[in-house]
C-alpha positions as CSV (number, residue, x, y, z in Angstrom):
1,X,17.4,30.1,-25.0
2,X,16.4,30.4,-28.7
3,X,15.0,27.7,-30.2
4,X,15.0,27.2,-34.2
5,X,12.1,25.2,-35.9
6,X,12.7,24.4,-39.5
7,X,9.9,22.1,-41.5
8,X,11.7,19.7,-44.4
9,X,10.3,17.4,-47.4
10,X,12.6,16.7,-50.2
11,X,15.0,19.6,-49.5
12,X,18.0,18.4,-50.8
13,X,19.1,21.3,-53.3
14,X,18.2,24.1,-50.7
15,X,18.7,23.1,-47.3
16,X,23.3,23.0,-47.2
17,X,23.5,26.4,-48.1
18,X,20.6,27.2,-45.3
19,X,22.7,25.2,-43.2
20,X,25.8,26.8,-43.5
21,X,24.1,30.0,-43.3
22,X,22.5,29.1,-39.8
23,X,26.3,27.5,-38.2
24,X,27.7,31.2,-39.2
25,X,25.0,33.4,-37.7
26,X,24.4,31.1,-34.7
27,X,28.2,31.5,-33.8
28,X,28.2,32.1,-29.9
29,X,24.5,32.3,-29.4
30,X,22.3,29.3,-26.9
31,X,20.6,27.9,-29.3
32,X,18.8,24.2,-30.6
33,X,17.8,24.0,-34.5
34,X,15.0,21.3,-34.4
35,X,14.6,19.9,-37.9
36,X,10.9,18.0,-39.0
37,X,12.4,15.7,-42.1
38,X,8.3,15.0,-43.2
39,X,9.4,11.9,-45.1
40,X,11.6,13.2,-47.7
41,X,12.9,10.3,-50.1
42,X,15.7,12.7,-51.4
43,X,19.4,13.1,-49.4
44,X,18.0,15.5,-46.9
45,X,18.3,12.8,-43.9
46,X,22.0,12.7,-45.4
47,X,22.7,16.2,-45.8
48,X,21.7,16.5,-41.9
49,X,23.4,13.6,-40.4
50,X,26.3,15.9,-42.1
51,X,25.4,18.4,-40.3
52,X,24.6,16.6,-36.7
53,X,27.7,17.4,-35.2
54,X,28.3,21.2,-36.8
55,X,25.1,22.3,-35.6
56,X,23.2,21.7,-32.2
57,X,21.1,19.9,-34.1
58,X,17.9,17.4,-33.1
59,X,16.0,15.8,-35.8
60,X,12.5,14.8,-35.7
61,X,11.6,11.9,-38.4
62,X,8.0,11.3,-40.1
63,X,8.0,7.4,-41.7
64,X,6.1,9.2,-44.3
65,X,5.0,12.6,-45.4
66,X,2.3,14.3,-43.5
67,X,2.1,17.7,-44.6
68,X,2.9,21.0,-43.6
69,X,0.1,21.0,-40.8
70,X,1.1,17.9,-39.2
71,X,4.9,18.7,-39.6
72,X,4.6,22.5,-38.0
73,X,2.3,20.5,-35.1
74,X,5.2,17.7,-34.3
75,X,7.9,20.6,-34.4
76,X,6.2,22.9,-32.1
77,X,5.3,20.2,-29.6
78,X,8.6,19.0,-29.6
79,X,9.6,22.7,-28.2
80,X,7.3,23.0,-26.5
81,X,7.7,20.4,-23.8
82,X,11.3,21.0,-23.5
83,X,11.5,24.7,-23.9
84,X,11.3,27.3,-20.6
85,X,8.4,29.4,-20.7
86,X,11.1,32.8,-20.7
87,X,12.6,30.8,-24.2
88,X,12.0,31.8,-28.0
89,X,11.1,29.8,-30.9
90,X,11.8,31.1,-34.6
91,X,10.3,29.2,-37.3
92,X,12.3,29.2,-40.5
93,X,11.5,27.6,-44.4
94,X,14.0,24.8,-45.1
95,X,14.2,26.0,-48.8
96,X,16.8,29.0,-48.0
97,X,14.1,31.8,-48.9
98,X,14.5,32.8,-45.5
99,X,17.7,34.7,-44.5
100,X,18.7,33.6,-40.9
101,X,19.8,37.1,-40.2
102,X,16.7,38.7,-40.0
103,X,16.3,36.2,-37.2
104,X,17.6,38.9,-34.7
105,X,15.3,41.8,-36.2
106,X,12.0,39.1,-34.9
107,X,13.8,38.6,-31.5
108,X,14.7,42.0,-31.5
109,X,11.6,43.3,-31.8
110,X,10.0,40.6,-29.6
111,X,12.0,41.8,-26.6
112,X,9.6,45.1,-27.1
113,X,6.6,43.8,-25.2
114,X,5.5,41.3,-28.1
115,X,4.1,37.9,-28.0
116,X,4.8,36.9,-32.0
117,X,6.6,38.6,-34.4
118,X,5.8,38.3,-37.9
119,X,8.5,39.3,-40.8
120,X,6.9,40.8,-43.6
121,X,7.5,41.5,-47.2
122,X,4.7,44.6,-47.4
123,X,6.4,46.9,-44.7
124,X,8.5,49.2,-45.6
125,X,12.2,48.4,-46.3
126,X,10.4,44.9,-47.5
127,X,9.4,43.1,-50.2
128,X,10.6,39.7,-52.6
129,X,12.6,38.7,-55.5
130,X,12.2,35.8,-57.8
131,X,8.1,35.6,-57.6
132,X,6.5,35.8,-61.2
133,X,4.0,38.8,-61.3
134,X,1.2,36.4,-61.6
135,X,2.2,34.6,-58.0
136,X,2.5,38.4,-56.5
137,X,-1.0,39.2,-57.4
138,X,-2.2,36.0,-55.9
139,X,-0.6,36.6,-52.7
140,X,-1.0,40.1,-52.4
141,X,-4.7,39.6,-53.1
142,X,-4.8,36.2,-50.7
143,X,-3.1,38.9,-48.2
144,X,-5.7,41.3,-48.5
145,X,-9.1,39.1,-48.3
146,X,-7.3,37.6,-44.7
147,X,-6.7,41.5,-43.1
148,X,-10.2,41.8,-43.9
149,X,-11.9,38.4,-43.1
150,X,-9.2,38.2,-39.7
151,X,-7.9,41.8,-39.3
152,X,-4.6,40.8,-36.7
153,X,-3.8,44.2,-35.3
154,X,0.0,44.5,-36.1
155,X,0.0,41.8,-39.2
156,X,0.2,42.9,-42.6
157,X,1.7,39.8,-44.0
158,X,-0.7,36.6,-42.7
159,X,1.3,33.9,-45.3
160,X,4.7,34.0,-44.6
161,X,5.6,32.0,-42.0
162,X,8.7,33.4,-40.8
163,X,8.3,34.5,-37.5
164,X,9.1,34.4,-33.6
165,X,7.3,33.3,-31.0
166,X,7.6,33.3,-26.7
167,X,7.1,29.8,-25.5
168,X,4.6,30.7,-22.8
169,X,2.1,31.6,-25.4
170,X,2.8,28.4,-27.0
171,X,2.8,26.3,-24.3
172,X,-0.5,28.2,-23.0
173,X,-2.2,27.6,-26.8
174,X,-1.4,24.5,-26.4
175,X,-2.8,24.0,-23.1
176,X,-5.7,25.7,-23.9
177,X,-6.7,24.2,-27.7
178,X,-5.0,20.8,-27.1
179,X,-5.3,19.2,-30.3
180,X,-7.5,21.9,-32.1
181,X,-4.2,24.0,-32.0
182,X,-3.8,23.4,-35.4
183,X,-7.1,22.2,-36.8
184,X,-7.0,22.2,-40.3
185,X,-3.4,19.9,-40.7
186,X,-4.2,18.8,-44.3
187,X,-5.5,21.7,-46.1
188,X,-1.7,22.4,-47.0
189,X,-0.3,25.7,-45.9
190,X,-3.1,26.8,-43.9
191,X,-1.4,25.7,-40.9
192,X,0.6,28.4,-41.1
193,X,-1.7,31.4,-41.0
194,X,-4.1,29.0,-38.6
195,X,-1.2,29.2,-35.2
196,X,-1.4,33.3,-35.5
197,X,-4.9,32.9,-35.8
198,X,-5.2,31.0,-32.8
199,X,-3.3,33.1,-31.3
200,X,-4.9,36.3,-31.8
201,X,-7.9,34.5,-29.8
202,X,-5.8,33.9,-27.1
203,X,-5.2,37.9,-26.8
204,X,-1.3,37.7,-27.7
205,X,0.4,41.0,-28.9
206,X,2.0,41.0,-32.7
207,X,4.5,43.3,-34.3
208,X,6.7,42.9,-37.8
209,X,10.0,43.2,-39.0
210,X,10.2,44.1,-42.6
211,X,12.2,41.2,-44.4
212,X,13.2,40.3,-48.4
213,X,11.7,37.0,-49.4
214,X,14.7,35.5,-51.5
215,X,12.5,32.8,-53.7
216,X,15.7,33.9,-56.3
217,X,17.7,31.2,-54.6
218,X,15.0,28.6,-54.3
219,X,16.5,25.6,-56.5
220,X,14.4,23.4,-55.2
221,X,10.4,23.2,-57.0
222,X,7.3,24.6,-54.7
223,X,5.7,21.9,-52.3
224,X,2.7,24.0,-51.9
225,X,-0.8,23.2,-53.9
226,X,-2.3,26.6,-54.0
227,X,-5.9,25.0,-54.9
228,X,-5.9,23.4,-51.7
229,X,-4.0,26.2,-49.6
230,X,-6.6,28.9,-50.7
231,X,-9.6,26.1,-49.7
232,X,-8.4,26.2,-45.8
233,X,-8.5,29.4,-46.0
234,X,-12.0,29.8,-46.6
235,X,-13.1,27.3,-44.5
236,X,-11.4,28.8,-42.0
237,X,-12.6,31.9,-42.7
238,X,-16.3,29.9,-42.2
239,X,-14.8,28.5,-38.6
240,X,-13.9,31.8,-37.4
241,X,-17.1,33.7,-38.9
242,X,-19.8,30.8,-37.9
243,X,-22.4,32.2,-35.8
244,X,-23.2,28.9,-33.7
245,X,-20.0,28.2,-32.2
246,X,-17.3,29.2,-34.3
247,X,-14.2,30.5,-33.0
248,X,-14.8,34.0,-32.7
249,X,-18.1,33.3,-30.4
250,X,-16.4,30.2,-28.5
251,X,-13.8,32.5,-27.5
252,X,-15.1,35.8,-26.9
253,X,-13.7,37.1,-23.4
254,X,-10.6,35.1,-23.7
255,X,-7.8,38.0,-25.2
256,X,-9.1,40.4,-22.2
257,X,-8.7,37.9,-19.4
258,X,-5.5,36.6,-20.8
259,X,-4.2,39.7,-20.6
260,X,-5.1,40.2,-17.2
261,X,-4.5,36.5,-15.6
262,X,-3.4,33.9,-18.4
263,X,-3.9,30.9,-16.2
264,X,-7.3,31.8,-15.2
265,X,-7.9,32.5,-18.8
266,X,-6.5,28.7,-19.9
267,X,-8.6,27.1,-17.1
268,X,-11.8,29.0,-18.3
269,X,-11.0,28.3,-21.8
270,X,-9.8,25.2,-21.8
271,X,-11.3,22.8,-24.7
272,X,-9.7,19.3,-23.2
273,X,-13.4,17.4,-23.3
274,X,-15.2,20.0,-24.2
275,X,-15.5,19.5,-28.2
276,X,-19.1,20.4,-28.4
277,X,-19.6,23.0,-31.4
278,X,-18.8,21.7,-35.0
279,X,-16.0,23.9,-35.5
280,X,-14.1,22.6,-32.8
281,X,-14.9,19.0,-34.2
282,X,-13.6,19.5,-37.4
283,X,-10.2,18.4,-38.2
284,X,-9.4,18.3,-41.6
C-alpha cells in the first residue's frame, strides 16, 4: 500500500490545485494521503474537509503551529503505526512544487533494491524553475558543504524533501532512535535532511530520480527562515562529527549488522534509556 505524507501551514493558495493533481494520478492505485494541518489560521482546514470525501484522506490537526520538525515527526508516526512493514511512504510539499507524477519514478526506483529514494534537481534530466539566482547559489552551495560534511552514497540532493521511503526502515528508525529520530524539531527545515541522515546510520540503501522543482507555481510566500535552517545544519554537522559521542562514533557498526540481521542490529543499537552522550540529549 502506498502511503502519502504531505506537511501543511497556511497553504490555502497552493494546496487545491495539489489536490486535484493527487485525486487524478492516484486514480486506481491503494493508497492513504495523510495531511499534518501545523496550525494554519488560513482556509486550509476548509479546502480539506472539501476534499475528505474525494480523496482517501486522514488529517492530522496541530492546535498550533509547531514547525516543520515536529510536523514531519507526527506524520511519520502516524504511518508508521498503521502501515505494514512491505508498505511505502512518499513525502510530498503541500505548496504544489512537487509534481505527484514523479511519485512513480521514487517507487519505481525503490522497487530496485532501495531503502529511500531521493528526487533530485542536480541529476541529469533535473533541475528547477522559478528560484532567483541568488537562492540557487545558496542551495547549490548549502548542497555541496552537506556531500562533503555527510557524503550519503547515492544523494546528490540532501534539501529537497521529496522522496520515498519502505516502512520497515521507518518503523526500525524509529524503534531504534525513539524520540532522537528527529532531534533537532525547531531548527526549521533541518528536519528534513536530519531523517536521511539517520538513516544513513542505520545502513539503509539510497538511489534518486531526477525531478523539476516547479517553485514557478508556488503562490503561496516561503515558510522557511533560511538563518535558522542553515544553523541546524551546522550543529548537526557538530552532532555527527563530535568525537565523544556524536553520531558517527555512537553508531559505528550499526549499517554493517543491519544489513546482515536488522533486528539484532535494533536491539544492539537501541537508545530507549540509554541517552548518555550529549548529542543524544540535545533536542533542539
Amino acid at each position: 500500500m502506498l502511503w502519502i505524507m504531505l506537511p501543511a501551514y497556511n497553504e490555502q493558495t497552493d494546496l487545491p490545485s495539489l489536490l486535484k493533481k493527487l485525486e487524478k494520478a492516484l486514480v486506481g492505485e491503494k493508497y492513504r494521503l495523510v495531511v499534518v494541518n501545523d496550525g494554519s489560521t488560513d482556509k486550509t482546514n476548509e479546502i480539506l474537509k472539501k476534499f475528505k470525501n474525494r480523496l482517501n484522506l486522514d488529517v492530522v490537526k496541530h492546535p498550533i503551529n509547531r514547525g516543520l520538525g515536529e510536523t514531519e515527526r507526527d506524520g511519520f508516526e502516524y504511518i508508521i503505526w498503521k502501515a505494514d512493514r512491505e508498505d511505502t511512504v512518499v513525502r510530498i510539499e503541500g505548496d504544489d512544487t512537487h509534481e505527484p507524477k514523479y511519485m512513480f519514478d521514487l517507487i519505481r526506483k525503490l522497487k530496485e533494491g532501495f531503502d529511500v529514494v531521493n528526487t533530485s534537481r542536480f541529476q541529469p534530466g533535473g533541475g528547477q524553475l522559478g528560484v532567483s539566482p541568488y537562492h540557487a547559489f545558496v542551495s547549490r552551495s548549502a548542497n555541496i558543504f552537506m556531500r562533503l560534511v555527510l557524503a550519503i552514497d547515492g544523494v546528490s540532493d540532501y534539501s529537497c524533501g521529496y522522496r520515498a521511503y519502505r516502512v520497515a526502515v521507518l518503523q526500525d528508525a524509529l524503534e531504534l532512535f525513539g524520540n532522537n529520530f528527529i532531534q533537532l524539531r525547531g531548527l526549521g527545515f533541518t528536519s528534513t535532511l536530519e531523517i536521511i541522515v539517520k538513516l544513513n546510520l542505520l545502513g539503509c540503501r539510497f538511489g534518486e530520480v531526477p525531478f523539476l522543482l516547479r517553485y514557478d507555481q508556488k503562490k503561496g510566500g516561503s515558510k522557511m527562515v533560511g538563518s535558522i535552517t542553515m544553523l541546524g545544519y551546522f550543529i548537526m554537522a557538530l552532532l555527527y562529527w563530535w568525537p565523544f559521542g556524536g553520531w558517527r562514533s555512537r553508531f559505528k557498526g550499526l549499517p554493517e549488522l543491519y544489513r546482515k540481521d536488522p533486528l539484532a542490529a535494533v536491539k544492539k543499537y537501541r537508545l530507549h534509556g540509554k541517552e548518555k552522550n550529549v548529542s543524544s540529549k540535545i533536542n533542539l
